[in-house]
N, C-alpha and C positions, 0 to 999 in steps of 0.2 A: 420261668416264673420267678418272679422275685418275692419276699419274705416282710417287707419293711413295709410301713404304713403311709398312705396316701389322704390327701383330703379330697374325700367323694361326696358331689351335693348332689340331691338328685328331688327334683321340684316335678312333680305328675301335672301338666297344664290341661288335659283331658284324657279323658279314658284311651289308654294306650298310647300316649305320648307327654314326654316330659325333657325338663331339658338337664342334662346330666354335666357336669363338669367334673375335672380331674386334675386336684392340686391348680385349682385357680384356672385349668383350659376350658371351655366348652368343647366337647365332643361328644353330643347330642347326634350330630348328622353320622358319626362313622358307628353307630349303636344299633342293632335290630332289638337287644333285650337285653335286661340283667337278672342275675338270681341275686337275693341279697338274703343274707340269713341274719340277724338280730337273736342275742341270748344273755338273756340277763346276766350283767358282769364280767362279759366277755368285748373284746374286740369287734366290731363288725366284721363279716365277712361276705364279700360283695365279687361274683363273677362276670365281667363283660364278655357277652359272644353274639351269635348271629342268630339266636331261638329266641322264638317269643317267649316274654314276662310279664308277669302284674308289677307293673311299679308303683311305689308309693313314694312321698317324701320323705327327707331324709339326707341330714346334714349333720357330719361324725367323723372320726378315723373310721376306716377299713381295712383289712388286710387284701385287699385286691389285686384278681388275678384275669388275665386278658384269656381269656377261652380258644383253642384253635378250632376253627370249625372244620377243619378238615380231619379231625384226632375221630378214631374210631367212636361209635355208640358204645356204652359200657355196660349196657344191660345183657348182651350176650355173654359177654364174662363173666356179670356176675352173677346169672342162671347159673353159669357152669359149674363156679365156683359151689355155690347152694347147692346147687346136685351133686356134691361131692361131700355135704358135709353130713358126718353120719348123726341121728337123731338122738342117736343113746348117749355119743359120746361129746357131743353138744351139753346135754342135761348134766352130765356126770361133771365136764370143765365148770358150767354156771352152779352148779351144786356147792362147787370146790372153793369157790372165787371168797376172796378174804370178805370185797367189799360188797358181798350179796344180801341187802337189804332184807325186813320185814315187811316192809308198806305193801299196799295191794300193788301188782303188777312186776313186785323185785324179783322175780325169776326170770321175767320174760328183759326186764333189761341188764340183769346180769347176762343174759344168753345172747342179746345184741352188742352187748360192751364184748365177751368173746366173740363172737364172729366179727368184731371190728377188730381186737388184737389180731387171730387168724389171717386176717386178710392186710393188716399193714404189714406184712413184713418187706423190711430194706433193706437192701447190700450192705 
């Protein structure tokens, strides 16, 4: 995967089909689907692989990454992973955390922001 930013247009011509281009190619034909995630202030972030998508329009940089459709499903992992994590000591990390907000629901995404440090660790 590469890190650096691409120009991704992607024009929905009917439901379920659109024609996607990549730094100025069309590669519409070699596409079964994309995830694209949109966040205010952020980068786009746009996966190409072989799963179906809702696509929408949408002309931007992306940080875009080509999907291997042969790479494992990641939900059995990360069941495992979940079932490994202990309830108390989940609450007790999100309790701890500097940037543990007030607003209605700041527990539950302090307690998501730990389970995403938890789970990124890298060599």
């Amino acid at each position: 995967m590469t890190d650096s930013l691409s120009r991704l247009s992607i024009n929905e011509t009917a439901p379920g089909r659109a024609e996607v281009s990549l730094d100025g190619t069309d590669v519409s034909s070699q596409l079964a689907g994309i995830d694209l995630r949109l966040s205010a202030g952020a980068v786009a972030h746009a996966v190409l692989h072989v799963h179906p998508a809702n696509l929408i329009d949408f002309d931007g940089l992306a940080r875009v990454y080509v999907g291997d459709p042969s790479a494992p499903d990641p939900g059995p992992a990360t069941a495992v992973f979940l079932g490994r994590i202990s309830a108390e000591e989940l609450e007790k990390a999100a309790l701890q955390r500097a940037d543990l907000g007030t607003e209605p629901h700041a527990l539950t995404a302090a307690m998501l922001r730990q389970l995403i440090e938890w789970a990124d660790v890298r060599p």
